[in-house]
Residue, then its C-alpha position, 0 to 999 in steps of 0.5 A: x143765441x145771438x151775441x148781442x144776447x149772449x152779452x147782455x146775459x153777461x152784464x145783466x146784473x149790471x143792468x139791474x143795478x143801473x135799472x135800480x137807480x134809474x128809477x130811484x133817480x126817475x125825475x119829470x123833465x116837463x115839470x123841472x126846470x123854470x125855463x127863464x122868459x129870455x137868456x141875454x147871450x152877451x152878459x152870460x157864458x153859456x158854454x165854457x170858453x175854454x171848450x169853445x171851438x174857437x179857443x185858441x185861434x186867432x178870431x178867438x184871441x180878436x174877439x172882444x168879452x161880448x162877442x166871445x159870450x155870444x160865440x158860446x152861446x151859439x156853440x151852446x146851442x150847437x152842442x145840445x143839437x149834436x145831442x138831439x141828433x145823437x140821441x135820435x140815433x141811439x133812440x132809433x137803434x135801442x126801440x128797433x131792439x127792444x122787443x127782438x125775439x132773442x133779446x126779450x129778456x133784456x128789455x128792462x134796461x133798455x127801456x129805461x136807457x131809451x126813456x132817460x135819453x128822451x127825457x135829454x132830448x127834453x132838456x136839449x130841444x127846450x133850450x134850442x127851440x126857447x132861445x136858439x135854434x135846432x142846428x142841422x147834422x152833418x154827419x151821414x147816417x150809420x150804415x145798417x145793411x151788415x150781418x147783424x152781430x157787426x151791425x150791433x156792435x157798431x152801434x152799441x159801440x159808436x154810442x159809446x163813444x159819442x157818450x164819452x165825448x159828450x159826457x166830458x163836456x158835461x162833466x166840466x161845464x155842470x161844475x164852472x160856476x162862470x156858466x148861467x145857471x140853466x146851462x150848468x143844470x142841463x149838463x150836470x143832468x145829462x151827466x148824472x144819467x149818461x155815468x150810467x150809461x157809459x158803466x154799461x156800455x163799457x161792459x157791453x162793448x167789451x163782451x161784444x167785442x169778445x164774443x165776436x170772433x170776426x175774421x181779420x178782414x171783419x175786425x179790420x173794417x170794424x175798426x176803420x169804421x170806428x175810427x172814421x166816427x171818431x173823426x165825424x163825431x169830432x167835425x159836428x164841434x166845428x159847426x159853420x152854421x153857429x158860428x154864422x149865428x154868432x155873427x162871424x165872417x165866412x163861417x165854412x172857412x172858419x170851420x176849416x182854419x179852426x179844425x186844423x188849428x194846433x191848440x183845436x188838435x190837442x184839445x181834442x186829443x185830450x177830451x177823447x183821451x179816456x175813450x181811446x185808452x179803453x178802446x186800445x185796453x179792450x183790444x178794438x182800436x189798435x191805433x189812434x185815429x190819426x184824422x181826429x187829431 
């Protein structure tokens, strides 16, 4: 048996669980929402203006109400194509699973993971494609030629922690009544479904971390592996190409000045937060990955 298998045994009640309410909760994402004819990026807040990345520096204190609005609105668009692309990888890694001979047993939940991240892609890409436009990823594609137990840890791991951080902007911006309507639906939903998501990916991570029993070497280049995602994960929020849709002068520089900028640093501490405690409490990080922050 291998591990990965070995794991989802171990959390396979909390996969029915989380399977039952995915069908009590199973909606029609072509049929739910009433797509408006046309958004107005200048009269509504499309993202929440704290959580924008340019909050906190001084183009952003330069700027006037109608250019911060459209700022968000472009970061808004820039956010749902990080997930776009996000959840391309995670659809990608989960149908290659799907029906492996040693996890046949487990392919309840895992349909029903795969078909809820689709049905984001939905809501994502509609918004984009309606009103915006599909932002390019900048982040290098995950390496898939390691023995198979450190390859499955390492996505069901990195998963984790692109859905925690994600699920932290959609927690906050669902409940900011400041938000168009629209944008505060497509995050609660997104939210409603990657909660449990995340219940299961903790369970799963800590049980495969568990029952990987790696040498020093393995754990160490796991561990550096993870820390340098957390860092890429981080790099997607600063996007040169939103900031060049939102009408901003050189927006590569931008990008840079806005990473390092302190109040930027700290934000991001404090959204990854939750993640990196459970990281550290599991035993996987053994220090913060100092590059992010």
């Amino acid at each position: 048996m291998s591990a990965l298998a070995g794991a989802l045994a171990q959390v396979s009640q909390t996969a029915d669980r989380l399977s039952r309410l995915s069908v009590r909760a199973h909606q029609n994402p072509y049929t739910l929402v009433d797509w408006p004819s046309a958004v107005d990026p200048e009269r509504d807040w499309f993202s929440t203006p704290e959580y924008v990345s340019l909050h906190g520096t001084a183009v952003w204190a330069g700027l006037d109400d109608e250019a911060r609005r459209r700022v968000a609105f472009h970061e808004a668009a820039g956010f749902y194509s990080l997930n776009i692309h996000g959840e391309k990888t995670l659809i990608q890694g989960l149908a290659a699973r799907l029906y492996r001979s040693d996890l046949a047993g487990s392919a309840g939940y895992l349909h029903h993971f795969l078909d809820e991240e689709n049905k984001h892609s939905v809501y994502f890409g509609g918004f984009c494609t309606r009103y915006a436009r599909v932002h390019r990823s900048r982040q290098a594609p995950w390496r898939t030629d390691r023995p198979r137990d450190v390859d499955d840890f390492l996505f069901f791991a990195k998963t984790l922690i692109f859905e925690e951080i994600v699920d932290h902007y959609n927690r906050v911006q669902a409940r900011d009544a400041r938000l168009h309507p629209l944008a505060r639906f497509i995050n609660d939903n997104h939210h409603r479904e990657e909660a449990r998501h995340l219940v299961f990916g903790r369970r799963l991570v800590t049980e495969l971390w568990r029952a990987g029993d790696w040498d020093a070497p393995t754990a160490a280049e796991i561990r550096d592996d993870l820390a340098r995602f957390v860092t890429a994960t981080w790099r997607e929020y600063y996007h040169p190409d939103v900031y060049a849709d939102a009408g901003l002068d050189d927006p590569w520089e931008l990008a840079e000045a806005a990473w390092s900028a302190p109040d930027q640093r700290t934000h991001r501490h404090r959204v990854s937060a939750d993640c990196l405690r459970f990281l550290a409490a599991a035993g996987i990080l053994t220090e913060e990955p100092a590059d992010a922050f």
